[in-house]
N, C-alpha and C positions, 0 to 999 in steps of 0.2 A: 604696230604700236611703237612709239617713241616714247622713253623717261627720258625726264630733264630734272635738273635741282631747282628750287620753288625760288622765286624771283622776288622781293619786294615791289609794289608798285613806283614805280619815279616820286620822287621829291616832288612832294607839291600837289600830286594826282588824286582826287577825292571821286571817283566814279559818283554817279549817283543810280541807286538802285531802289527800285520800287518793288515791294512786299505787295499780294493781291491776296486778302485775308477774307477767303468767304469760307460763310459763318450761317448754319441752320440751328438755332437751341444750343448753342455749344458757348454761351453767353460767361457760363461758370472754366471756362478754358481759356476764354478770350485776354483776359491780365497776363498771363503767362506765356502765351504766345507772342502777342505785343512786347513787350516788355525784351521777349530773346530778341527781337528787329530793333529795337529802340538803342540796346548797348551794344551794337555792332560796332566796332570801331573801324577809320581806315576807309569808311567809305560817308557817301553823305545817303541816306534814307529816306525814304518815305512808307505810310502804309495805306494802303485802301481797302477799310474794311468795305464787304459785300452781303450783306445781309438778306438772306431769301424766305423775309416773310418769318420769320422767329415768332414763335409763338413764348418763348420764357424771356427772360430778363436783357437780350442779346442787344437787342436796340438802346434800353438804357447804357449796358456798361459798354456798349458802342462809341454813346454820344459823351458818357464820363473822359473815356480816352482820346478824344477827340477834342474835347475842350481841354486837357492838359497838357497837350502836344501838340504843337502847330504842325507835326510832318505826318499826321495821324487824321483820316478824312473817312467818313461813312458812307454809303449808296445803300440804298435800301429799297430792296424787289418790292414791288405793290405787290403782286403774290409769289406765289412761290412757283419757279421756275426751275428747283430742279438742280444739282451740283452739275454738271456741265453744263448748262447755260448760264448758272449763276457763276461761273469759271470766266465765262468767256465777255461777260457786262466786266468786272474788272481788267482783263485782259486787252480789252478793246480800247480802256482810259489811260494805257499806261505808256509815261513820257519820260523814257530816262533812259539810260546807257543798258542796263539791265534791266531784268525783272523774274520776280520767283512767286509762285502760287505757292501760297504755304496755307495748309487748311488749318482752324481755329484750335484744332486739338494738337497741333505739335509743335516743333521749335525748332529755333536755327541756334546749331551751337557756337560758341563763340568763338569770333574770329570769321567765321564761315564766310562772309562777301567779301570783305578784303581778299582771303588765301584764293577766291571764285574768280573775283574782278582782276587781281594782280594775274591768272594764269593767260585770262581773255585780254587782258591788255598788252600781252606779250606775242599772244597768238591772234591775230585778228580776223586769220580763218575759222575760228574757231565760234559754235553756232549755239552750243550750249555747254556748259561744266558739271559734274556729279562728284560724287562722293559715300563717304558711309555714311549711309541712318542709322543711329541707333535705335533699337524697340526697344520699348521700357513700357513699363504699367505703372509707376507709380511718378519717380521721378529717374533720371538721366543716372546710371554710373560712371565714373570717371576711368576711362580706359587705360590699361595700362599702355606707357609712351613707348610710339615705334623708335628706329632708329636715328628718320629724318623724313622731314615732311616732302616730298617731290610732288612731280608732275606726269603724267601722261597723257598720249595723246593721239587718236585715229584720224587718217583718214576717214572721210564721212562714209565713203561707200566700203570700206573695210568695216568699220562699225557696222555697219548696216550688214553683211556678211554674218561679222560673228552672234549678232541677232539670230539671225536666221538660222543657225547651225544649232546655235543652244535650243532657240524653241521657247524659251522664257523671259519675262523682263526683269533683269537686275538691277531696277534703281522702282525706292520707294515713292517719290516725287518729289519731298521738303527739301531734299539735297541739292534739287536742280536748280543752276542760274542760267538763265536762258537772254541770248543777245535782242535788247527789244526791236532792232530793227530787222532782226531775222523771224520773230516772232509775229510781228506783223510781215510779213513776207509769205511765208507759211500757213498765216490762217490761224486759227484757233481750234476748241476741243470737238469734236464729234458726237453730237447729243445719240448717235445711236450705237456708241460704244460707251454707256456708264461704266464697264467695269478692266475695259482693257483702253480706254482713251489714251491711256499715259504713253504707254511705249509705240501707239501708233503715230501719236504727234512728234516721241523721240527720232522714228524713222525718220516721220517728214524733214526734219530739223537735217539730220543724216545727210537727207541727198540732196542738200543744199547747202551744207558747211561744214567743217569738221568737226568732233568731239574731243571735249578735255575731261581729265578726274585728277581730282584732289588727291595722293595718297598720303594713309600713316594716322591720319587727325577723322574725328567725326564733325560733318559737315550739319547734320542736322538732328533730330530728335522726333522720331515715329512714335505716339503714342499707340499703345494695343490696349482696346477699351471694347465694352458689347455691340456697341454703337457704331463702331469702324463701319465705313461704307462697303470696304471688300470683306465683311462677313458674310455676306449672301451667295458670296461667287468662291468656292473655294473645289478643290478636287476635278471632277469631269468639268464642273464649268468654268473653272476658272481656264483649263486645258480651250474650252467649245468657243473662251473670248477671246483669247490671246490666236487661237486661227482667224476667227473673223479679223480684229486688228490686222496681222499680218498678210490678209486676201485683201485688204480692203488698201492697207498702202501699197502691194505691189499692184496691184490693177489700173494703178494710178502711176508708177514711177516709169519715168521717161527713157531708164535705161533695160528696153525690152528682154532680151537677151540674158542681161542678169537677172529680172523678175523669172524668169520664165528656168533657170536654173537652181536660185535659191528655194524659188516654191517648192519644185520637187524636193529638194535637202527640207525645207521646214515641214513639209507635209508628211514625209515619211517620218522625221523628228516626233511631231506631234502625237500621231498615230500608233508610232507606237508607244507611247506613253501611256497611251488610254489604254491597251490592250494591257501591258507592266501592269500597271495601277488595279487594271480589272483581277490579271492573277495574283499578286498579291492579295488583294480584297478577297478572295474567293480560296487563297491557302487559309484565312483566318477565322471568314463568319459565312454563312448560307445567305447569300443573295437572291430573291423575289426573281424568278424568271425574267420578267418584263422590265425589271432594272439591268439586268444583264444584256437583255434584246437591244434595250436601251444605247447602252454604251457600247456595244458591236455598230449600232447602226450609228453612234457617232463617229466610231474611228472608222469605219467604210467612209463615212460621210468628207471627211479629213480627207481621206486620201484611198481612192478606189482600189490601188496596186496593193492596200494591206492584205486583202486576198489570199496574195500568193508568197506571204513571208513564213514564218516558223509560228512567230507570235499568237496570229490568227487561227492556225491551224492547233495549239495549244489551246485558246480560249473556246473554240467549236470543242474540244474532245472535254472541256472540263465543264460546256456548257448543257451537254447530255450526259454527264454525270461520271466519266469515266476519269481516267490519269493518261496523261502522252507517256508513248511508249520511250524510250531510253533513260537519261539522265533521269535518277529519279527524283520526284516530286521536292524531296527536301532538297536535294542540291540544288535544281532550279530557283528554288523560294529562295536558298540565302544568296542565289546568283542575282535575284531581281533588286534584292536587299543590297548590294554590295553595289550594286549602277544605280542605285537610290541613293545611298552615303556617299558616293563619289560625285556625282553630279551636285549633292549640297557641298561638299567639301569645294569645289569649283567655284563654286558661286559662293559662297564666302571666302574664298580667296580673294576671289574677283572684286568684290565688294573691300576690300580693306584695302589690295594695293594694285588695284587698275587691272 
């Protein structure tokens, strides 16, 4: 990783960046969303909303913003096709220097394409940019100010490493600007990853260009609502999607050698998380046999060599009812506890300054 100090764009330079605003029922979000792409300054805009079949008012206050704005255009799914495909109808229309999928429920904070475009115009290796989300439920807080806003910046196949190594994806999506002619290079989202698509299209982007991050400023605004799409995928599954992603773009990437070493590092990663997670879960509440069998046979499934680690051999002795012999029971629980809070403490590091 490289840090640099944050560049103004050249005198004169208006990137133009295209917003891809798909939109299920999420009609009553739609003003607000708009509206954060609209006051962008520093760069020139457009948006495309993508409509997939809305059954509430989404089409109306579609077609309202679209007749008050000329850089503001609607597409609308005959039926409904689904948030990764309805992803990828915008994705496939879009003609600009940039482009960012931003779903109908969240926002780009201000500033965000300039300080995005100004980092990729600097660097023109550079394949996509990220930054902080903020999560909020109601509306945005105003962060208290870092020092100074910088830059950084990977290598694609380093990036792609420290992927690998952590095991999870740190970037929510609104934050990302993604270069449009890298993006059509790449392809677009994989209808059979709904819920880990994001960080598997990051890779792809990875081993074809480098990566930048914004630090110090929030790049965009995650709303956390019932409705969120990754509320179905959280705990074991969210762990069972983020391996598929990761088997799915190494099996594919050209540099054998490093697929075929990071997998080992991500598989044991993974693996053993499911096992963590299981004993944790299991210091707290009595788990259903067959959820336990369950999630044994996902981290088997993960990576075969779990077997023969400590972990395993923990989760067998507590899965017929007994305690592992040494360390006892409480110090292991606050030991799993302690590589829980450090592993988020990392990652929100990571997330604020690169």
């Amino acid at each position: 990783m490289k840090l640099s100090r944050f560049v103004q764009l050249p005198a004169g330079a208006t990137p133009h960046v295209e917003v891809v605003v798909p939109c299920y029922n999420y009609g009553h979000y739609l003003p607000q969303c708009v509206e954060s792409i609209l006051r962008q300054a520093g760069v020139r805009t457009t948006v495309t909303i993508v409509d997939d079949a809305s059954t509430d008012d989404s089409v109306l206050v579609a077609e309202r913003l679209a007749g008050a704005h000329p850089g503001v255009r609607l597409i609308r799914n005959e039926t409904n096709l689904g948030h990764i495909r309805t992803y990828n109808v915008g994705l496939r229309e879009a003609d600009s220097d940039y482009v960012v999928l931003l779903s109908a429920d969240d926002m780009l904070a201000p500033g965000a394409l300039w300080r995005a475009a100004a980092l990729m115009e600097a660097h023109p290796t550079v394949g996509f940019t990220f930054g902080h989300a903020q999560k909020f439920a109601t509306e945005p807080s105003p962060r208290a100010p870092m020092p100074a806003v910088t830059w950084a910046t990977w290598l694609g196949e380093e990036w792609i490493e420290l992927q690998m190594r952590r095991g999870w994806n740190n970037i929510s999506s609104p934050e990302v600007v993604v270069r449009t002619t890298v993006q059509h290079a790449v392809g677009y989202y994989n209808p059979d990853l709904p819920h880990s698509g994001d960080v598997e299209m990051w890779l792809r982007i990875a081993a074809v260009a480098d990566v930048g991050h914004v630090n110090g400023v929030d790049q965009a605004y995650y709303r956390r609502h019932a409705s969120n799409l990754s509320t179905g995928y959280s705990g074991y599954r969210d762990i069972e999607e983020r391996w598929r992603a990761y088997e799915g773009f190494l099996s594919d990437w050209s540099r054998t050698d490093d697929a075929v070493r990071l997998g080992a590092v991500m598989r044991r990663r993974l693996s053993d998380e499911v096992l963590f997670d299981l004993l944790r879960d299991l210091d707290r509440v009595e788990l259903p046999a067959e959820r336990v069998d369950w999630i044994l046979e996902l981290a088997h499934r993960i990576d075969p060599d779990v077997v023969g680690r400590g972990p395993w051999a923990d989760a067998q002795v507590r899965r017929a009812g007994g305690r592992p012999r040494g360390i006892s029971p409480a110090v292991r629980s606050a030991g799993r506890e302690l590589a829980a809070w450090t592993r988020w403490h990392r990652w929100r590091r990571f997330r604020y300054l690169g």
